[in-house]
C-alpha angles and dihedrals in degrees: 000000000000102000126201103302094048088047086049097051096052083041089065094035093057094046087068096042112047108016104121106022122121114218114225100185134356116206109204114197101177106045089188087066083066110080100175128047088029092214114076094212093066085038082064101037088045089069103034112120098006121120126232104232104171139345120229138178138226113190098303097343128099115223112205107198122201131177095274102359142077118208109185121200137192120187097198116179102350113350115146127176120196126162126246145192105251096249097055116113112270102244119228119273082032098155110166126012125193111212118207137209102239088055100261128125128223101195128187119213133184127162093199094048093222098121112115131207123196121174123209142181101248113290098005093097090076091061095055147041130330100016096032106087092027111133127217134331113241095202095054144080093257089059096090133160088240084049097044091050093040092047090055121005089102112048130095117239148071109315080226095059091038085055099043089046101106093213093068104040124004128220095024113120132151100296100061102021078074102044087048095049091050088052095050098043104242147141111245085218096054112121114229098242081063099060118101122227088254082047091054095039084050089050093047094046091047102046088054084043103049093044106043077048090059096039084051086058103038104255128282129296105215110155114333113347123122130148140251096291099042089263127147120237116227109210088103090080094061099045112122112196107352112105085013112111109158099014123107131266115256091225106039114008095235106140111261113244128206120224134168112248123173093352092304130106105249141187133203143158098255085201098048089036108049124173116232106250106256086046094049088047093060100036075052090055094034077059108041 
């Protein structure tokens, strides 16, 4: 599933794609891929005539807006838009098409069919699902050390869950929950309650790291993922442990393992990342 800094990077890509243009029609071909309204037709009329005049994001969702009116996407496992010339030949697993006035497409495409679209009165989206329970931004003011450790030092569960649970912190997910934990040194099974204040300030500091690095790079292409305009993204090529199992450790050659926390596959230096020794005896036990 793309993260924030994939989402980022289609975001931008479609700023400069699509801002400006009036869509005269929209031809949807999977109505279960339209959330709200529920009938595709009003979906449809709903858009007709209105003008896209920026895209914006809110942790892994897309926010389209028009003048008057809010569509929300979420691209979910493999959802891809690019824009097209109107005669160009409409690709497989094509859903919905936005067809412009200036006789442009703007197609969204998505071979899983998990992609979802909501529209919304302005403002209105952030009252209700599926923006309306997402946590912090990690790329903005408001993601602050204090935030972070407020929003989680309490609670009792892996600092791993706690990261990839979209109602504390938005746009993480298990790329780069591993590749922050690894920064920062820490056990994906740590709970919270157990993380010094150095420990806290490492994770902060990596989180905002690891992901204004990926969005520099435009995301990461496993598996499937490119942006609005068919293009890789690079970050691949700086990850550290994840998708890593049996190569060393940058740091200390130890070879990189791969657990299941929190029902995701999951890879850490076992060396960089120690468990503190209570914690390591009963993930032992849990184990044996």
């Amino acid at each position: 599933m793309p993260e924030l800094p994939e989402v980022e990077t289609v975001r931008r890509t479609l700023v400069e794609l699509v801002a400006g243009k009036t869509i005269r029609s929209v031809t949807v071909s999977l109505p279960r891929i339209i959330q709200r309204p529920i009938e595709p037709e009003q979906f449809a009329d709903a858009l007709a005539g209105h003008t896209i005049q920026t895209v914006e994001r809110r942790g892994k969702f897309l926010r389209f807006v028009l003048d008057g009116i809010i569509l929300v996407s979420h691209l979910r496992m493999e959802g891809r838009y690019g824009v097209y010339k109107q005669a160009e030949p409409v690709e497989a697993h094509t859903h919905v098409i936005f067809h412009f006035a200036d006789g442009t497409e703007l197609r969204y495409k998505d071979v899983r069919q998990f992609g979802t679209m909501h529209l919304f009165l302005p403002g209105e989206e952030f009252e209700l699902p599926p923006l309306n329970k997402l946590g912090i931004e990690p790329l903005d003011e408001q993601f602050t050390l204090k935030a972070l450790k407020e929003t989680m030092q309490h609670r009792s569960s892996k600092i791993k869950a706690l990261l990839l649970n979209q109602e504390h912190v938005v746009g993480l997910g298990n790329i780069y929950v591993d590749e922050a934990l690894f920064q920062a040194r820490i056990h994906p099974e740590r709970e919270p309650g157990s993380l010094s204040a150095a420990e806290w300030k490492r994770l902060y500091e990596s989180i905002k790291h690891t992901l204004t690095s990926a969005v520099n790079a435009g995301g990461s292409s496993i598996k499937s993922y490119v942006n609005g305009q068919g293009e890789m993204g690079m970050f691949q090529q700086q990850l550290l442990v994840y998708g890593k199992k049996n190569e060393p450790c940058p740091h200390c050659s130890s070879k990189i393992e791969k657990l299941k926390v929190a029902g995701r596959g999951t890879h850490i230096c076992p060396k960089c990342q120690k468990l503190p020794k209570a914690a390591a005896a009963e993930l032992h036990t849990r184990l044996s």
